[in-house]
C-alpha positions in Angstrom: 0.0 0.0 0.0 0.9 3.3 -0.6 2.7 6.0 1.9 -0.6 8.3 2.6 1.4 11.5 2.2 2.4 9.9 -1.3 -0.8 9.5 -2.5 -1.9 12.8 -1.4 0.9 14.7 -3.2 0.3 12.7 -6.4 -3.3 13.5 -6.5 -3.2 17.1 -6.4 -0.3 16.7 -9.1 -2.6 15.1 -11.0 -5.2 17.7 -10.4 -3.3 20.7 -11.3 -2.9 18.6 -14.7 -7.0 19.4 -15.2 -8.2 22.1 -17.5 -10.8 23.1 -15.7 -13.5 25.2 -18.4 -14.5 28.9 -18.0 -17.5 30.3 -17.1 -18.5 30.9 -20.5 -18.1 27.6 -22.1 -19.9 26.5 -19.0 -22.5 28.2 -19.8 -22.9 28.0 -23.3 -22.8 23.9 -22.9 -25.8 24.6 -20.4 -27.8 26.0 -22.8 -27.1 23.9 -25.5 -28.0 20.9 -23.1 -31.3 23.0 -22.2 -32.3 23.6 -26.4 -31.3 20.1 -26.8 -34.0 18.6 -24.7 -36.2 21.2 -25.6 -35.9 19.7 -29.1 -36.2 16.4 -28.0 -39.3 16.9 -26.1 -40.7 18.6 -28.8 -40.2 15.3 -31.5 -41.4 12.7 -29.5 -43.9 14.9 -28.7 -44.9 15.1 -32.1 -44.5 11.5 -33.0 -46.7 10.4 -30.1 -49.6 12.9 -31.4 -48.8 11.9 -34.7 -49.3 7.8 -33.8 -52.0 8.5 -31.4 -54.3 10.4 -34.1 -53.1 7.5 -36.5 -54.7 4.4 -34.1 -57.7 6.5 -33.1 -58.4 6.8 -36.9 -57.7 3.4 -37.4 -60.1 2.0 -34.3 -63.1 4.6 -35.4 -62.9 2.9 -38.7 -62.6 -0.5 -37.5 -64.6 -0.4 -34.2 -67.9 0.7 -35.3 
């Protein structure tokens, strides 16, 4: 096993090795992740409305 102290050092060397993003691409990637699920929402959204007029049409034709 590792001395503690050891392991301590090399993890904040490892650390300072990080490039850590700025507040702007932070943010930007926040918003894109925000419109992308907007988006997405939006489709299935869509494709359930579109499939659920589709079988009603199909079962008032049928069902009667």
């Amino acid at each position: 096993m590792a001395n503690p102290v050891q392991f301590i050092n090399q993890t904040r060397a490892e650390i300072a090795k990080v490039v850590w993003p700025t507040r702007r691409e932070v943010l930007l990637t926040t918003v894109m992740v925000f419109i992308m699920a907007t988006l997405t929402a939006v489709f299935f959204f869509l494709v359930d409305l579109l499939i659920r007029t589709g079988l009603q049409g199909v079962l008032e034709m049928f069902g009667s």
